[in-house]
N, C-alpha and C positions, 0 to 999 in steps of 0.2 A: 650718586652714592646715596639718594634718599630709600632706597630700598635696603632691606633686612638680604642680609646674606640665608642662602634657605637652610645650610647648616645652624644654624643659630636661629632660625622661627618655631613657632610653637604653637600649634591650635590646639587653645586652652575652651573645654564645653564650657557655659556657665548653667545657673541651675533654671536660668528661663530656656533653655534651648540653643541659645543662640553659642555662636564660635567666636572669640577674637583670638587676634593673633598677640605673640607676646615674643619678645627679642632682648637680647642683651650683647653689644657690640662696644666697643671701647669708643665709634663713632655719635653712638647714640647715648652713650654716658655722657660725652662731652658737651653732644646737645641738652642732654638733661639737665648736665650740670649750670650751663649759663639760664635756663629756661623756671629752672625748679629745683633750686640749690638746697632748699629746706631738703625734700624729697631724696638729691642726688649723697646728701649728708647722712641720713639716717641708712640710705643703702650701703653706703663705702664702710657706715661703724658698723655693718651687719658683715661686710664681708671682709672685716682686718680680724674678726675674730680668730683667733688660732685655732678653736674645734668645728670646725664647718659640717662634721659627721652629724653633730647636737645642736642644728638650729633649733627655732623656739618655733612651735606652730606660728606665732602672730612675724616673728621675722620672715616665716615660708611666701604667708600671705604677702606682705611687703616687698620683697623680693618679686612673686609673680606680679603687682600692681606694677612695679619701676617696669618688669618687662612688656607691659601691657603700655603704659605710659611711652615707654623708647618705639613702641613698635606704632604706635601713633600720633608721631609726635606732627607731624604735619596736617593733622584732623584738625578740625576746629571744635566738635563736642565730643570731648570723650570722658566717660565717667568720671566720676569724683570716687576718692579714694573709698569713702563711706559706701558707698552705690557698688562700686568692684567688690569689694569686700561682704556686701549682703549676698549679691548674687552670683563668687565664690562656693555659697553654702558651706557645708564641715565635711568636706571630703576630704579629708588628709592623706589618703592615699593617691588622689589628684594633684593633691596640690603639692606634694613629694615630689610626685613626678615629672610635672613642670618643672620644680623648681630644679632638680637634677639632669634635667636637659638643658634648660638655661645657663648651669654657671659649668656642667660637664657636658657642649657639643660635643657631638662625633665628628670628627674629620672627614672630608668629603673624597 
């Protein structure tokens, strides 16, 4: 079960070129959570919010990082949250879209 269900994967461009993948599965929460509780904390008060229509850009980014984080979690170097977040770049309609793939899969 260390793989991403492909309904719930996500190839996120960054603004170097390159592709990673990004995932959010309640297996992979779990591991976030014993791994990087700070991290798995500020994603759970992002998504007890009642208006989830009106994230906050910087909550969007957060959210794609946790899924970027969950879907690598068995990597040994993977970005630091500062480093995701530079080469994110301001594409908000990227990072929308991620994000609404991630917490709204399609059913397979």
């Amino acid at each position: 079960m260390d793989k991403p269900m492909t309904n719930t994967t996500y190839d996120f461009k960054l603004i170097d070129g390159t592709t990673v993948k990004l995932t959010l599965n309640f297996y992979f929460l779990y591991q976030l959570r014993s791994t990087n509780k700070e991290l798995y904390e500020r994603y759970n008060a992002i998504m007890q919010r009642t208006n989830k229509d009106n994230f906050d850009i910087l909550d969007m980014a957060t959210i794609c990082y946790v899924g970027y984080v969950c879907a690598n979690l068995k990597e040994e170097n993977i970005l630091s949250e500062e480093d995701f977040y530079m080469l994110c770049g301001y594409d908000m309609t990227a990072v929308g879209k991620a994000v609404n793939h991630l917490v709204n899969p399609k059913k397979q």
